[in-house]
Kinemage of the C-alpha trace (Angstrom):
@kinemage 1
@onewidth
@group {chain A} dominant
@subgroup {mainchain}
@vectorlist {calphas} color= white
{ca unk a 1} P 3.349 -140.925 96.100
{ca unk a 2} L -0.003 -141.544 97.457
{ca unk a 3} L 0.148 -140.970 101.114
{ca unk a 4} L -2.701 -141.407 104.358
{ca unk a 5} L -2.375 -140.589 107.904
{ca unk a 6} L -1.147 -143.030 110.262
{ca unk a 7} L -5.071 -143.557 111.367
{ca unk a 8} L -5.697 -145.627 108.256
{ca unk a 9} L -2.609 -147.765 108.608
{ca unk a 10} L -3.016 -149.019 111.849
{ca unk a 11} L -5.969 -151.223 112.873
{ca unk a 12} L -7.001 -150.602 116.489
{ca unk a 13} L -9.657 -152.551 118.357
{ca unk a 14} L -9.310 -150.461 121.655
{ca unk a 15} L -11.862 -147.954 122.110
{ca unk a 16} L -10.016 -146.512 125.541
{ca unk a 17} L -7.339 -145.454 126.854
{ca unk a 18} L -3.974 -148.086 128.076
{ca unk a 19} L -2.759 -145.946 130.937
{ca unk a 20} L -0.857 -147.110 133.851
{ca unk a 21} L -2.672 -146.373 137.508
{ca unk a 22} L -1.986 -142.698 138.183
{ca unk a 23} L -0.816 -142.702 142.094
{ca unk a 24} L -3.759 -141.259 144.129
{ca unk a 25} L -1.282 -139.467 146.329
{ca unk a 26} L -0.180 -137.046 143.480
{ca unk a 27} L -3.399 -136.149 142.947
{ca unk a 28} L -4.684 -136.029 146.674
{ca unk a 29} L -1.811 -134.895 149.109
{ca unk a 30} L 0.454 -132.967 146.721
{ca unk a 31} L -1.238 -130.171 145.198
{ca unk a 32} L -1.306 -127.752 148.302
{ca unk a 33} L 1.329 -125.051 147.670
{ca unk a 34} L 2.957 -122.754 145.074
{ca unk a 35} L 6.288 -124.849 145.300
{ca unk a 36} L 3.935 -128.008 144.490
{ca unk a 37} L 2.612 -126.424 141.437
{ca unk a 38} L 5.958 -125.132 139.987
{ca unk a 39} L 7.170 -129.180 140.507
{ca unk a 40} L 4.033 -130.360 138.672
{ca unk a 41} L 4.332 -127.963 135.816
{ca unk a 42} L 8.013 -129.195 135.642
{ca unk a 43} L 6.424 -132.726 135.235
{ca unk a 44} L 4.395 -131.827 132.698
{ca unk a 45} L 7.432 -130.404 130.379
{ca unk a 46} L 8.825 -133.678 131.187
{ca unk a 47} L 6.390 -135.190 129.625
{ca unk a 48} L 6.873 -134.175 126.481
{ca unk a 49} L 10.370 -135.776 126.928
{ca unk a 50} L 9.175 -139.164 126.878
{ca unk a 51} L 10.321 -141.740 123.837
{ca unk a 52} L 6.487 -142.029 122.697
{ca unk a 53} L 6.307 -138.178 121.851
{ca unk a 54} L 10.063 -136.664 121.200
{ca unk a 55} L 12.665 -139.045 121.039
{ca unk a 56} L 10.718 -141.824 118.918
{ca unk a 57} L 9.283 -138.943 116.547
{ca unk a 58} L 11.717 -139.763 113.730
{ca unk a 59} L 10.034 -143.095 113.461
{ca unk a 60} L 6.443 -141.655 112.885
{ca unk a 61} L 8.118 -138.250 110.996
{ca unk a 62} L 10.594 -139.471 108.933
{ca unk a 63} L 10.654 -143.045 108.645
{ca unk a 64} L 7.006 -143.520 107.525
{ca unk a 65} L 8.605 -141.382 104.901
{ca unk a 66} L 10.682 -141.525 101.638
{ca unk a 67} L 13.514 -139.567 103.693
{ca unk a 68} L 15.086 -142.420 106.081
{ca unk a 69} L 14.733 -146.000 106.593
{ca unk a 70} L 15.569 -148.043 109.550
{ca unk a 71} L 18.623 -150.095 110.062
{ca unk a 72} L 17.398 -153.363 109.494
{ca unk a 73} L 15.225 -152.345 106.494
{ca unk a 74} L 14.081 -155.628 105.001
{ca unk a 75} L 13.254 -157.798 107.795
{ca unk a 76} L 10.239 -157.458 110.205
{ca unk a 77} L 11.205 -155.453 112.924
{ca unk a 78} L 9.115 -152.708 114.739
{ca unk a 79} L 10.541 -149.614 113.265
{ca unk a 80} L 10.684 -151.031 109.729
{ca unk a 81} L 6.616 -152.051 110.101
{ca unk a 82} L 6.615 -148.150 109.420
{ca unk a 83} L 8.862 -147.666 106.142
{ca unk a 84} L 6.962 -150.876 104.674
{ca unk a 85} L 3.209 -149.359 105.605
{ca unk a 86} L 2.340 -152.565 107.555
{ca unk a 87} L 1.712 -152.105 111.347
{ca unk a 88} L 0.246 -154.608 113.651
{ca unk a 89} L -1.495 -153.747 116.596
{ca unk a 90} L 0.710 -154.533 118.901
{ca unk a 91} L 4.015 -152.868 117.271
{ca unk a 92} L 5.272 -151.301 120.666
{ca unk a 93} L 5.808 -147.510 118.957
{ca unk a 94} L 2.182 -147.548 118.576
{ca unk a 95} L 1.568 -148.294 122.096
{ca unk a 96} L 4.029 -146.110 123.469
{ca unk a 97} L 3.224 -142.893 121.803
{ca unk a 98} L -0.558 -143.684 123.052
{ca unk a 99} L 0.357 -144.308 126.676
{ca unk a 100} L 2.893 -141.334 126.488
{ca unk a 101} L 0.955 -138.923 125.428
{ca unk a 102} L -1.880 -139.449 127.803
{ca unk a 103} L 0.093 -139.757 130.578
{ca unk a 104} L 1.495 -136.318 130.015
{ca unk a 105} L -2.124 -134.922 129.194
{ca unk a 106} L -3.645 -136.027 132.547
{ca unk a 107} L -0.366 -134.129 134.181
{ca unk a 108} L -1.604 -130.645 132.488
{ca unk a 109} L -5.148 -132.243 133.270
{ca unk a 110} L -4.605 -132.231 136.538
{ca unk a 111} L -2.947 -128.901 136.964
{ca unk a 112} L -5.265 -126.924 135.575
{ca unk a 113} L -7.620 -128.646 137.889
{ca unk a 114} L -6.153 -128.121 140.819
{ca unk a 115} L -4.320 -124.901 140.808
{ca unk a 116} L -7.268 -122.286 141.169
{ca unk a 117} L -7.788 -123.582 144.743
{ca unk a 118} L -4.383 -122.404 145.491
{ca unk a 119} L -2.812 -119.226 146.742
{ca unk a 120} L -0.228 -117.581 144.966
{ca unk a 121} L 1.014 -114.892 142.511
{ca unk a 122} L -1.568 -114.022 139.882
{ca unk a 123} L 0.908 -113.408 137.335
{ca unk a 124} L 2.615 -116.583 137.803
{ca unk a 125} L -0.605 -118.730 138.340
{ca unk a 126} L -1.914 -117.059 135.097
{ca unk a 127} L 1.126 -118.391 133.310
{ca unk a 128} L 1.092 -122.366 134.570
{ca unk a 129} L -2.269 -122.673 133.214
{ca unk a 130} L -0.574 -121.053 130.127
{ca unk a 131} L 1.643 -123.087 130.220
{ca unk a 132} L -0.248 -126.081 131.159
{ca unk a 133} L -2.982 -125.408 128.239
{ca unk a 134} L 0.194 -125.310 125.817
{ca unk a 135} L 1.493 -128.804 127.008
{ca unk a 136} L -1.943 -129.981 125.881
{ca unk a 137} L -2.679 -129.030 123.066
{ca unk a 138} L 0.756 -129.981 121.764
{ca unk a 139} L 0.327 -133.226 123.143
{ca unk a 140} L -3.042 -133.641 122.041
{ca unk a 141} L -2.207 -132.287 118.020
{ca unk a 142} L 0.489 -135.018 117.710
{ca unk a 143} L -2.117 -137.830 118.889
{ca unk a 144} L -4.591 -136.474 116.769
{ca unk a 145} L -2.290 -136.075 113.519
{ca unk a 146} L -0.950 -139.637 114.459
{ca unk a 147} L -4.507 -141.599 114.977
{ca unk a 148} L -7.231 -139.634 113.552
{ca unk a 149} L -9.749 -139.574 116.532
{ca unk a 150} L -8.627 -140.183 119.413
{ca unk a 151} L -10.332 -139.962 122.969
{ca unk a 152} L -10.692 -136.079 123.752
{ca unk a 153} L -9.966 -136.170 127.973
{ca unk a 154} L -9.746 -132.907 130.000
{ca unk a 155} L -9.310 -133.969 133.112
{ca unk a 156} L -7.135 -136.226 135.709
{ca unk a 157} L -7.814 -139.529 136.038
{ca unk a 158} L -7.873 -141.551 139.220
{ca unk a 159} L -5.965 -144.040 140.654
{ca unk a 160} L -7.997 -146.495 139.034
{ca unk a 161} L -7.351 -148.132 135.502
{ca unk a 162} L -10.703 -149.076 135.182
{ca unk a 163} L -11.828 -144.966 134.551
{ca unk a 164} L -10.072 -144.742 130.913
{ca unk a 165} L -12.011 -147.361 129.443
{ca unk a 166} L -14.891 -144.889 129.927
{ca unk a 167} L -13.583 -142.565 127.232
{ca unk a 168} L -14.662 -143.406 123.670
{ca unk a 169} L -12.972 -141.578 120.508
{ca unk a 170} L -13.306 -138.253 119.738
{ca unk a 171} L -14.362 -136.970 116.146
{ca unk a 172} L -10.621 -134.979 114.445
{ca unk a 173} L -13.032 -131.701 113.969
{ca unk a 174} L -13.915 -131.918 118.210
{ca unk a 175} L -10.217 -132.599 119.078
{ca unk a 176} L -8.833 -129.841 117.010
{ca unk a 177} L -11.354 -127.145 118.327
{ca unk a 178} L -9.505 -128.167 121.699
{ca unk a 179} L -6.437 -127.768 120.382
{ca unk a 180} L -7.147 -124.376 119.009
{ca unk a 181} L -9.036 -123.165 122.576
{ca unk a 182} L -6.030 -124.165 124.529
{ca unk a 183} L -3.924 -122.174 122.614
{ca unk a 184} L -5.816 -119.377 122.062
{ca unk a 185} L -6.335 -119.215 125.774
{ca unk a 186} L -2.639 -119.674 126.653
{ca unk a 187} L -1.325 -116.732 124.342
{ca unk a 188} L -2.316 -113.920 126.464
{ca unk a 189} L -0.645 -114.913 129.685
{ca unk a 190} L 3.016 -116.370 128.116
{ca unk a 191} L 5.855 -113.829 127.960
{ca unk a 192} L 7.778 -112.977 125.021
{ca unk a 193} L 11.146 -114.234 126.577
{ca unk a 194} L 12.666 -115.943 129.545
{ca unk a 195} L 15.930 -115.348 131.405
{ca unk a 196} L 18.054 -117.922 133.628
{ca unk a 197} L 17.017 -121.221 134.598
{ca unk a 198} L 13.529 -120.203 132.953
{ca unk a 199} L 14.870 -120.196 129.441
{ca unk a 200} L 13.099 -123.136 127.112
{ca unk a 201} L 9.613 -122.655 128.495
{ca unk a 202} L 6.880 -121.465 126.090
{ca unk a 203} L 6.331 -118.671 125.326
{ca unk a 204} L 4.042 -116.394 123.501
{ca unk a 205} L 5.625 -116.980 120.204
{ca unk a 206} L 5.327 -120.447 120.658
{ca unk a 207} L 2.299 -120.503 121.288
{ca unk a 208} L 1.201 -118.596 118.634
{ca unk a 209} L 2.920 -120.523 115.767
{ca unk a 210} L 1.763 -123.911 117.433
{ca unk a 211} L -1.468 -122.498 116.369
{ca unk a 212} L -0.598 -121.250 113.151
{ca unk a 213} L 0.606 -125.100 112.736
{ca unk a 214} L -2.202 -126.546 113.955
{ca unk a 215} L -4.398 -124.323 111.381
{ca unk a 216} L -2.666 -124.987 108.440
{ca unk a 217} L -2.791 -128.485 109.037
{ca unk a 218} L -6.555 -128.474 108.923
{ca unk a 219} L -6.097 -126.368 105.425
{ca unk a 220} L -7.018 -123.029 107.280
{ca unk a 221} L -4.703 -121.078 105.161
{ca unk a 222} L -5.917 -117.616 106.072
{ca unk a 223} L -6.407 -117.924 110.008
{ca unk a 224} L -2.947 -119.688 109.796
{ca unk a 225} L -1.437 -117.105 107.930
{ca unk a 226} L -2.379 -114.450 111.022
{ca unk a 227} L -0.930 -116.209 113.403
{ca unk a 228} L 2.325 -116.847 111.401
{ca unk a 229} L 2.559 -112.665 110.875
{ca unk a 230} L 1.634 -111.948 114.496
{ca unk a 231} L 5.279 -114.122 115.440
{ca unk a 232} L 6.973 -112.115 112.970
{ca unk a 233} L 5.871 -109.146 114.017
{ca unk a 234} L 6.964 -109.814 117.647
{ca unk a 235} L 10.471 -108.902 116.142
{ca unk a 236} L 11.617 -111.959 118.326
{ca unk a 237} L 13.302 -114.432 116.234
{ca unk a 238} L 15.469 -114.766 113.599
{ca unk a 239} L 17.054 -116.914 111.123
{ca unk a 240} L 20.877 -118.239 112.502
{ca unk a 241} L 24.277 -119.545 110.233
{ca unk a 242} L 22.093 -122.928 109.794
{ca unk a 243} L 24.506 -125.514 111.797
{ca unk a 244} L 24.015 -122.937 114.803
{ca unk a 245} L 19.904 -124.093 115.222
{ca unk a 246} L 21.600 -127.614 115.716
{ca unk a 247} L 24.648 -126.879 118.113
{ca unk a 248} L 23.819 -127.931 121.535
{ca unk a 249} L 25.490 -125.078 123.180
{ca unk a 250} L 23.725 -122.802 121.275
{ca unk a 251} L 19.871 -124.063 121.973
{ca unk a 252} L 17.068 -121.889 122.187
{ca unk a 253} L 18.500 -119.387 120.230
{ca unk a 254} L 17.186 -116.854 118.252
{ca unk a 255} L 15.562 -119.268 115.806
{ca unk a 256} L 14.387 -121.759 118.200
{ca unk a 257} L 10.440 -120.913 118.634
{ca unk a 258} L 9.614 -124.204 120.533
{ca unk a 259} L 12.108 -127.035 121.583
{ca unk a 260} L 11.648 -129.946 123.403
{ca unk a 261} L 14.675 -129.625 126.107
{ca unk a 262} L 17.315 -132.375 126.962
{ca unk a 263} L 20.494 -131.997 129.101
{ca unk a 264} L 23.508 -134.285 129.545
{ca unk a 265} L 24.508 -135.493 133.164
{ca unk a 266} L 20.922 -134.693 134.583
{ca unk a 267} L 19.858 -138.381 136.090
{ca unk a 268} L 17.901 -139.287 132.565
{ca unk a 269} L 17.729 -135.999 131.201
{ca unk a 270} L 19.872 -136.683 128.105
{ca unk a 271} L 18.852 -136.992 123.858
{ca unk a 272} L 20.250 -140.178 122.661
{ca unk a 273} L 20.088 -139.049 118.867
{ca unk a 274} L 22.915 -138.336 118.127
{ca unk a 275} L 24.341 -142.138 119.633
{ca unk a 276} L 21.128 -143.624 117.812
{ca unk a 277} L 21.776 -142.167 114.160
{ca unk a 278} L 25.346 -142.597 113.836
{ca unk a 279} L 26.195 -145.988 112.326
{ca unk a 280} L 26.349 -149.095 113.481
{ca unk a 281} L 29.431 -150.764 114.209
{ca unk a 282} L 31.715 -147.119 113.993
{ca unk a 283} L 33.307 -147.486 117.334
{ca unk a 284} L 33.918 -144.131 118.941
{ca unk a 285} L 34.887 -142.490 115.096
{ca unk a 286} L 31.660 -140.652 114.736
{ca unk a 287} L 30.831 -140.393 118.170
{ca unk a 288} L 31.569 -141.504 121.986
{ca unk a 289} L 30.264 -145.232 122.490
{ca unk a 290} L 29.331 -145.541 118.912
{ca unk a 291} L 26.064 -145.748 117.219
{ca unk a 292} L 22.599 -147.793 116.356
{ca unk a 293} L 22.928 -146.751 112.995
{ca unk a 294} L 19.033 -145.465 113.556
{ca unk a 295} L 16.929 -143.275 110.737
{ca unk a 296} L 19.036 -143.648 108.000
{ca unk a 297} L 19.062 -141.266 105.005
{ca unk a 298} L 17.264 -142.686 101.867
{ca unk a 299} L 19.111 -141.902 98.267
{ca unk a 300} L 15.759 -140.010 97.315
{ca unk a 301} L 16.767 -137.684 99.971
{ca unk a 302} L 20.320 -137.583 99.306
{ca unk a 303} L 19.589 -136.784 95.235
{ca unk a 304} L 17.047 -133.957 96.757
{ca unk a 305} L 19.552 -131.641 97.846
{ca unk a 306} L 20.384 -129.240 95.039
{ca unk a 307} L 24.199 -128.441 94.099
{ca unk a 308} L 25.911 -126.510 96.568
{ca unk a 309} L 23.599 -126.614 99.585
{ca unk a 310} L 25.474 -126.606 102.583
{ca unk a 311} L 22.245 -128.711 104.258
{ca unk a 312} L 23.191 -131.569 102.990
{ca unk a 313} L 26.784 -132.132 104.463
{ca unk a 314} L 25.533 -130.872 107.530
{ca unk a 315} L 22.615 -133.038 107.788
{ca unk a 316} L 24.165 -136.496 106.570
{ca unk a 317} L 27.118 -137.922 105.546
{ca unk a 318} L 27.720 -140.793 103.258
{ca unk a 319} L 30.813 -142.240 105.062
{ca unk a 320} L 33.486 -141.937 107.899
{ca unk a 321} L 36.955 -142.733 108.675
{ca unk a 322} L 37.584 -145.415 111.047
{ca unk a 323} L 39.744 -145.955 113.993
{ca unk a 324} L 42.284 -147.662 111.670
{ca unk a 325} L 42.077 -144.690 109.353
{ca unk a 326} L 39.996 -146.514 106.598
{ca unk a 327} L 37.040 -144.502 105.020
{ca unk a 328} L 33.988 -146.516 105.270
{ca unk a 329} L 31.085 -145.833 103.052
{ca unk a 330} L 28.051 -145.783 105.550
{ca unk a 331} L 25.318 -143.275 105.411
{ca unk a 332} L 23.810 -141.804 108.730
{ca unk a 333} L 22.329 -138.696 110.164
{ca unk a 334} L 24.714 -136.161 111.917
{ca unk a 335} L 22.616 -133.135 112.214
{ca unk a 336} L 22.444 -133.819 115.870
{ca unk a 337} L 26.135 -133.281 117.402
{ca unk a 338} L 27.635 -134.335 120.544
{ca unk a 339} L 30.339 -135.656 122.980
{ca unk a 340} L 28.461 -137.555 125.083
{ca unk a 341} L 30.182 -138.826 128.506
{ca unk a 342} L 27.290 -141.448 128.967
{ca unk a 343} L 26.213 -143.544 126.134
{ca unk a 344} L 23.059 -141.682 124.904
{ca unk a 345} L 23.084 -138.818 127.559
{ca unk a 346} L 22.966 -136.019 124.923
{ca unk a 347} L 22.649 -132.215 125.656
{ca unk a 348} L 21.076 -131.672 121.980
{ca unk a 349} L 17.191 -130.320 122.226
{ca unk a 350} L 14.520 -131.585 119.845
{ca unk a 351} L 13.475 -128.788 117.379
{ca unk a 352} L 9.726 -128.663 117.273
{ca unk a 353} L 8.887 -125.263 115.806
{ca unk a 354} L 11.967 -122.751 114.180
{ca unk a 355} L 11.074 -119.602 112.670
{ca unk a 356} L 12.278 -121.331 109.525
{ca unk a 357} L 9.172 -123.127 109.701
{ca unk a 358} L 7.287 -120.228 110.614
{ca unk a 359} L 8.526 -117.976 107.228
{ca unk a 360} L 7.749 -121.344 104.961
{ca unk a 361} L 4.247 -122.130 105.961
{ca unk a 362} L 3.414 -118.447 106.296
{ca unk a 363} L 4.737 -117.996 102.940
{ca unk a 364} L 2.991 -121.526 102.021
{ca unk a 365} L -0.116 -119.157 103.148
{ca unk a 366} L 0.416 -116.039 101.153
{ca unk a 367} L 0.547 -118.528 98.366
{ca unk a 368} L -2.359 -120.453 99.044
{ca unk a 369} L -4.343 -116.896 98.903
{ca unk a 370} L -2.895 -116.075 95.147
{ca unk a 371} L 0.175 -116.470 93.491
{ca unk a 372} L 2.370 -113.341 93.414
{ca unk a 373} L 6.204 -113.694 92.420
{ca unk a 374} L 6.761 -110.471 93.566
{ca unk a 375} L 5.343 -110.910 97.353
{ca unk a 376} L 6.290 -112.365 100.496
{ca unk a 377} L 5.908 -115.470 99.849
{ca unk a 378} L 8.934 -115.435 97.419
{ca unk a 379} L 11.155 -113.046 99.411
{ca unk a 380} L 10.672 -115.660 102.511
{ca unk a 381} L 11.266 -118.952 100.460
{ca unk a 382} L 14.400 -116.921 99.014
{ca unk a 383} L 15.094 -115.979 102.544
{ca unk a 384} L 15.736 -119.889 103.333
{ca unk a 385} L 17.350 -120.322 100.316
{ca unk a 386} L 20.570 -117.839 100.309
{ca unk a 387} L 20.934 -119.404 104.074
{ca unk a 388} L 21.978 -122.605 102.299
{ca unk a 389} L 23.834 -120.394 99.943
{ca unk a 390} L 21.467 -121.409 96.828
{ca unk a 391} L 20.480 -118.954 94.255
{ca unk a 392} L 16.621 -117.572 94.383
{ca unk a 393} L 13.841 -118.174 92.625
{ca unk a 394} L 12.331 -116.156 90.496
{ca unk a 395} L 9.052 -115.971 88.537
{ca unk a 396} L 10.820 -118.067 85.895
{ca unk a 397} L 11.744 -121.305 87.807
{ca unk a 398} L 8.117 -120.576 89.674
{ca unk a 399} L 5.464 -119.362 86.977
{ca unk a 400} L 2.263 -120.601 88.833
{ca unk a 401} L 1.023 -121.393 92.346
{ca unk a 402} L 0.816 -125.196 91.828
{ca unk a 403} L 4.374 -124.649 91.414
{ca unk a 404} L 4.998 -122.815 93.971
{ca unk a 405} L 3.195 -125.543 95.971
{ca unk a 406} L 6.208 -127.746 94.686
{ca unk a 407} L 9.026 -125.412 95.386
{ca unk a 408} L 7.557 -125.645 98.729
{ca unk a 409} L 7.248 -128.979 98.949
{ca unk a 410} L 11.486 -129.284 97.862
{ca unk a 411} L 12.430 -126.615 100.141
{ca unk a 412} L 10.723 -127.987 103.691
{ca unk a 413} L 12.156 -131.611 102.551
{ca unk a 414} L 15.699 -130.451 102.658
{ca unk a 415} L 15.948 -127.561 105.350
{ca unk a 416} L 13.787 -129.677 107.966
{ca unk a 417} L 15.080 -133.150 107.115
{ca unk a 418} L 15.248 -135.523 110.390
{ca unk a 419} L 13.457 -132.933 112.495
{ca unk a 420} L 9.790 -135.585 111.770
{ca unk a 421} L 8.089 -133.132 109.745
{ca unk a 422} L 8.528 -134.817 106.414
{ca unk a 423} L 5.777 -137.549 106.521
{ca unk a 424} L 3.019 -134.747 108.524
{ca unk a 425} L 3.759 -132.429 105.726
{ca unk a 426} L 3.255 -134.913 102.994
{ca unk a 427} L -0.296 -135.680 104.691
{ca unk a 428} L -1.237 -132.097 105.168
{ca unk a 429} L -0.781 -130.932 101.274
C-alpha cells in the first residue's frame, strides 16, 4: 500500500489562517485574576473537545485507512472523499480541523501571554503554563501530521480577522522544534497524578510520551526511545483486562496516559461515538436512539485479527439482534460503550495516548536500534499479546528486524483499531 500524508492529498490555495473574530473582551477585560486563569485553562482543554480535533479524528485516523469506511462508501459524500483519496478544498472536515485547531491554539496563546502579569500561587501558575504549553503542542502535532506546514502562531490574535492572513506556512522541521520545546518545557512543572475534580489533566507522563510520539514520528528512534523509558520508569501506569481502557466508568485508569475527556448530562459535554458507529437503522438494539452507522470496519481489518483474540469481538461486531428478535448481519464499531439518556451525550473519553502505545513504540525503538529476540522489545510486544490471550512470539515467527517491523505493524493495527492511529502510523513507517 503506498501511502502520503494528508498534505499531498489536499490542494490548498490559502496561505492564512480561517479563524472566526476572537472577542476583544476575552482578551482585554478577563484576564485579571487567578479564578480567570483557572476558567481559561478550562477553555483551553475544551478545546481539544471540538469535532475538528477529537470527535472527527476517526475520519482523518481510520477512514483515510484500510481499517473502516464510511457509511455511504461509494457515492461522493464528505467523509468518503477520504477512503477514496480525493479531497476538494472545500470538503468541510478539512476546514473544520483547521479552524479548530487554531482556535484552541490562540486559547493556550493567550494564556501563556497573559498569566505572568498575574498574582497567584507559583506552584499552580507554574503548572497552567504546563499545562497550557501541553495543549499546544498537541494541538499543533495533529495540524502538522495532518497538513505538512502549516502556519507556526504563538500568540493571541485580536479581535480582528484581518491579523491571520498575516501568517504564512511554517516549514514541518520549524513546527516540530515547537512542538518538542513546549513539551520539554511543560514536563518539569506537571505532577505525576491528580485527585478529585482534577483527575484527566496532563500530567507528567503525558507529557513525556506526547514527546516520545512526537519523536518517533520524525524517525528519532533513540531520543524517542528515552522518553518512552522515562514513563515506564515513573512506575505509574499499567496495562488493564483490555475492555476496562474502554469502559466509561472506568476512564483514566491506570492505562490511560492522555485522554481527551467527555461527560454525559454536562450542557454539550457528551462523546457521540458510540451513537455515531453503531448501525444505521438498529433502533435502540445496539444502543439508546440508534446509530449513524459511522466508521465502519473494513473485511481487511476483520481477517487481521488472529484466532482467538479477544480484540476483535470487543472492538466490532458483524451483526445484532433486532427489536423483533431477528439477527441482522451489519458490521459496526462497538469499542465505545454506552447508555446514553440524550442522543449522542456519551460519557466515553477519547484515548489519545495508553501505555499500550507507550510499550509498542518503545519496543518499536529498541528494535529500530538492533534486533534482539531476547530483549525488551519482544517481552513488551509479548506483553500486548497474552492481554488478548494470543500466544508469543518467538525468534522463530520473528527472525529479523524487518520482521519485527511487521509484527509491529500487525500488532498496533489490531490493539489500537478505531482509536485514529492506523492511517498516522502507516505514514510514519
Amino acid at each position: 500500500m503506498v501511502v502520503a500524508s494528508l498534505a499531498s492529498l489536499v490542494a490548498c490555495n490559502k496561505d492564512f489562517i480561517d479563524l472566526q473574530p476572537i472577542s476583544s473582551a476575552s482578551n482585554g477585560s478577563f484576564y485579571k485574576t487567578a479564578a480567570d486563569i483557572k476558567v481559561a485553562v478550562s477553555g483551553a482543554y475544551a478545546g481539544m473537545q471540538a469535532g475538528g480535533i477529537s470527535t472527527n479524528n476517526y475520519i482523518f485516523g481510520e477512514i483515510s485507512s484500510d481499517n473502516t469506511y464510511p457509511v455511504a462508501s461509494g457515492s461522493v459524500t464528505d467523509q468518503d472523499e477520504f477512503d477514496r483519496f480525493y479531497i476538494r478544498t472545500t470538503n468541510p472536515f478539512i476546514s473544520s480541523r483547521w479552524n479548530d485547531g487554531y482556535q484552541a491554539i490562540s486559547r493556550a496563546n493567550t494564556i501563556l501571554e497573559r498569566i505572568d502579569a498575574i498574582e497567584m500561587d507559583a506552584t499552580l501558575k507554574a503548572r497552567y503554563i504546563a499545562e497550557a504549553k501541553f495543549i499546544r503542542a498537541y494541538l499543533y502535532f495533529e495540524l502538522v501530521r495532518t497538513y505538512g506546514d502549516v502556519p507556526l502562531v504563538t500568540k493571541s490574535l485580536t479581535s480582528s480577522l484581518n491579523e491571520a492572513y498575516e501568517y504564512g506556512r511554517t516549514p514541518v522541521a520549524e513546527v516540530y522544534a515547537q512542538i518538542e520545546k513546549d513539551l520539554a518545557e511543560a514536563e518539569p512543572a506537571l505532577p505525576l497524578s491528580y485527585t478529585g475534580a482534577d483527575i484527566g489533566r496532563v500530567t507528567i507522563g503525558a507529557a513525556k510520551a506526547l514527546l516520545g510520539k512526537v519523536l518517533i514520528t520524525q524517525r528519532k528512534f533513540d531520543l524517542a526511545g528515552v522518553k518512552f523509558k522515562e514513563v515506564i520508569d515513573l512506575n505509574r501506569y499499567d496495562t488493564v483486562a483490555y475492555a476496562s481502557a474502554f469502559d466509561p466508568g472506568l476512564k483514566n485508569g491506570r492505562e490511560a496516559v492522555f485522554e481527551i475527556q467527555f461527560a454525559a448530562g454536562m450542557n454539550g459535554e457528551g462523546n457521540p461515538w458510540p451513537n455515531s458507529f453503531a448501525p444505521q437503522n438498529s433502533g435502540n438494539a445496539v444502543i439508546a436512539f440508534g446509530g449513524g452507522g459511522n466508521n465502519r470496519p473494513t473485511q481487511d481489518l476483520i481477517d487481521a485479527y488472529e484466532p482467538g483474540d479477544i480484540r476483535k469481538d470487543y472492538s466490532l461486531a458483524t451483526s445484532y439482534v433486532n427489536a423483533a428478535g431477528q439477527t441482522i448481519q451489519d458490521v459496526y464499531v462497538r469499542k465505545y460503550r454506552s447508555n446514553p439518556a440524550i442522543n449522542g451525550d456519551n460519557p466515553n473519553n477519547i484515548p489519545v495516548i495508553r501505555y499500550a502505545d507507550v510499550l509498542l513504540m518503545y519496543a518499536e525503538c529498541l528494535n529500530e536500534a538492533a534486533y534482539n529476540p531476547a530483549g525488551d522489545a519482544m517481552r513488551y510486544l509479548n506483553m500486548i499479546r497474552r492481554r488478548a490471550r494470543l500466544p508469543e512470539k518467538t525468534a522463530i515467527d520473528i527472525p529479523s528486524q524487518e520482521a519485527f517491523r511487521l509484527a509491529m505493524e500487525q500488532e498496533r493495527r489490531v490493539e489500537f483499531a478505531f482509536e485514529g492511529h492506523r492511517w498516522f502510523d502507516l505514514v510514519r513507517t
